[in-house]
C-alpha atoms as a printed R data frame, in Angstrom:
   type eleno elety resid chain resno      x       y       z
1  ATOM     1    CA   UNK     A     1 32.929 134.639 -45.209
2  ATOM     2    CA   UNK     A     2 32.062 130.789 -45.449
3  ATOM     3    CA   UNK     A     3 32.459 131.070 -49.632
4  ATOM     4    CA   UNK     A     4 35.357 132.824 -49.684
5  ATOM     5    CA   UNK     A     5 37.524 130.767 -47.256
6  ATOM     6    CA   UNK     A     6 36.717 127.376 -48.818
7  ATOM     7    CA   UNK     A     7 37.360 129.391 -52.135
8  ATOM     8    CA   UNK     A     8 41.071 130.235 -50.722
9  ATOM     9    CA   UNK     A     9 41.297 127.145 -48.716
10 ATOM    10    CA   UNK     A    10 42.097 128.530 -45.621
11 ATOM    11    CA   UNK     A    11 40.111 128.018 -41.994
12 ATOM    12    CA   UNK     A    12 37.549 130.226 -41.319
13 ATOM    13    CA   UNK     A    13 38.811 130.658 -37.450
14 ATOM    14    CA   UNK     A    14 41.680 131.931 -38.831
15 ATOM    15    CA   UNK     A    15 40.543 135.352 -41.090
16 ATOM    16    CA   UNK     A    16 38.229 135.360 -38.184
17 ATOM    17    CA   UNK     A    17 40.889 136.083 -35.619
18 ATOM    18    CA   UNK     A    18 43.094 137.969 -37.965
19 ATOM    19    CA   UNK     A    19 40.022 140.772 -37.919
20 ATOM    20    CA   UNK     A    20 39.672 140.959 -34.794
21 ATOM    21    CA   UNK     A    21 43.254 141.528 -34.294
22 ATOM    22    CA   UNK     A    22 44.686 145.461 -33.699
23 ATOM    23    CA   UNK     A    23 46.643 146.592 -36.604
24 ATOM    24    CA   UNK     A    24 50.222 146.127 -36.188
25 ATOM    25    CA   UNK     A    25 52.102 148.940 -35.268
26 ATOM    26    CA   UNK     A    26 55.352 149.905 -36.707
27 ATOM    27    CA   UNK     A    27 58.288 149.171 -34.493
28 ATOM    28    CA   UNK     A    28 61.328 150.998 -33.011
29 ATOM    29    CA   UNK     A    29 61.291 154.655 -31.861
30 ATOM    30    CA   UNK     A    30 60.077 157.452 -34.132
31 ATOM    31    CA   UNK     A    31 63.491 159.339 -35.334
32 ATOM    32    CA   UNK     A    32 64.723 162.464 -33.328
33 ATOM    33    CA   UNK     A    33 64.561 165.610 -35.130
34 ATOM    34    CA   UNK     A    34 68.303 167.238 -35.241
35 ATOM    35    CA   UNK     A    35 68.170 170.856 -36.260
36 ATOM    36    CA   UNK     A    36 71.077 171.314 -36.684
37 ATOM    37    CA   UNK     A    37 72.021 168.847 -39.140
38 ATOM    38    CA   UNK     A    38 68.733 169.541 -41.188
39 ATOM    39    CA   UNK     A    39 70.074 173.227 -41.156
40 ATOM    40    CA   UNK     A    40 73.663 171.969 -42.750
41 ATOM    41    CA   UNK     A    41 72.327 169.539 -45.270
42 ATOM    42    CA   UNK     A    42 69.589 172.545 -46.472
43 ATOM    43    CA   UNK     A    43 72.793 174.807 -46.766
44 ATOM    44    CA   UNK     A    44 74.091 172.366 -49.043
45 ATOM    45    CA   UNK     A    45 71.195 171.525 -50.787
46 ATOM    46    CA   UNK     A    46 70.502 175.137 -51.451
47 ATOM    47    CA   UNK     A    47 74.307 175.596 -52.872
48 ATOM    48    CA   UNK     A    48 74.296 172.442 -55.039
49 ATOM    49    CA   UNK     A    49 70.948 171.302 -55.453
50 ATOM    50    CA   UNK     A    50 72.297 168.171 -57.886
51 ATOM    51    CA   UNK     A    51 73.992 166.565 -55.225
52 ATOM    52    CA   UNK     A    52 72.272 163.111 -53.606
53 ATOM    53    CA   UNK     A    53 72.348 162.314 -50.387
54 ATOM    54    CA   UNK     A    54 75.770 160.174 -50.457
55 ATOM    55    CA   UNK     A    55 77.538 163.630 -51.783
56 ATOM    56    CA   UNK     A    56 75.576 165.277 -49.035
57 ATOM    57    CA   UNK     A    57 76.927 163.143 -46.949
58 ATOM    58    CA   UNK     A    58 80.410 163.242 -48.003
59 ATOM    59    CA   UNK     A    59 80.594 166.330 -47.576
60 ATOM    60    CA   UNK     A    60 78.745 166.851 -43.656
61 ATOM    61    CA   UNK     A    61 81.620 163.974 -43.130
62 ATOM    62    CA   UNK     A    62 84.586 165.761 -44.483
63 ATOM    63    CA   UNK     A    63 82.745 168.791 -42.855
64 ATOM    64    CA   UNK     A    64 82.841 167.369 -39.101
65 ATOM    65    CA   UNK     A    65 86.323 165.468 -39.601
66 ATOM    66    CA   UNK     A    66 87.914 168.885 -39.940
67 ATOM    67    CA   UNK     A    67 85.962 170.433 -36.665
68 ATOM    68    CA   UNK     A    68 86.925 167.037 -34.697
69 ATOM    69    CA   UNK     A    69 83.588 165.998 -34.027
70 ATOM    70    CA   UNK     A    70 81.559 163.162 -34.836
71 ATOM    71    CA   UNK     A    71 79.889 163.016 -38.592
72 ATOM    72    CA   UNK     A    72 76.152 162.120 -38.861
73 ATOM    73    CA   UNK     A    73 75.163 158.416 -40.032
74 ATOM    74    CA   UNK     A    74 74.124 158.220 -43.389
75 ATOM    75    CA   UNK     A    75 71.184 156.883 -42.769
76 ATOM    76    CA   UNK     A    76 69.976 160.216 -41.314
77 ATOM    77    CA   UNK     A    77 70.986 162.254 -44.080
């Protein structure tokens, strides 16, 4: 470990630490499954399987505006 600090110039206390460290772990709260919006976006997959995700989206939106609810975010499509 000596050799290959002094090779990168860094101190050897430092990689030292760093492996003794946990992984990091990825932040923020795993994403909630939504059934029901992973059954609407399949539908519409499955009738026009060309369309991305901001079509898809358009479309759930335009979808929900005419039931007055709320439309999904796009990030979840």
């Amino acid at each position: 470990m000596t050799a290959g600090c002094e090779t990168l110039g860094v101190a050897r206390s430092n990689i030292a630490e760093r492996v003794r460290q946990r992984p990091p772990r990825a932040r923020g709260r795993p994403p909630i499954a939504e059934p029901e919006l992973m059954d609407e976006i399949k539908t519409i997959i499955d009738d026009m399987p060309t369309y991305g995700y901001r079509r898809v989206h358009a479309i759930l939106r335009r979808k929900a505006r005419s039931e007055n609810r709320p439309w999904p975010n796009a990030k979840r499509v």
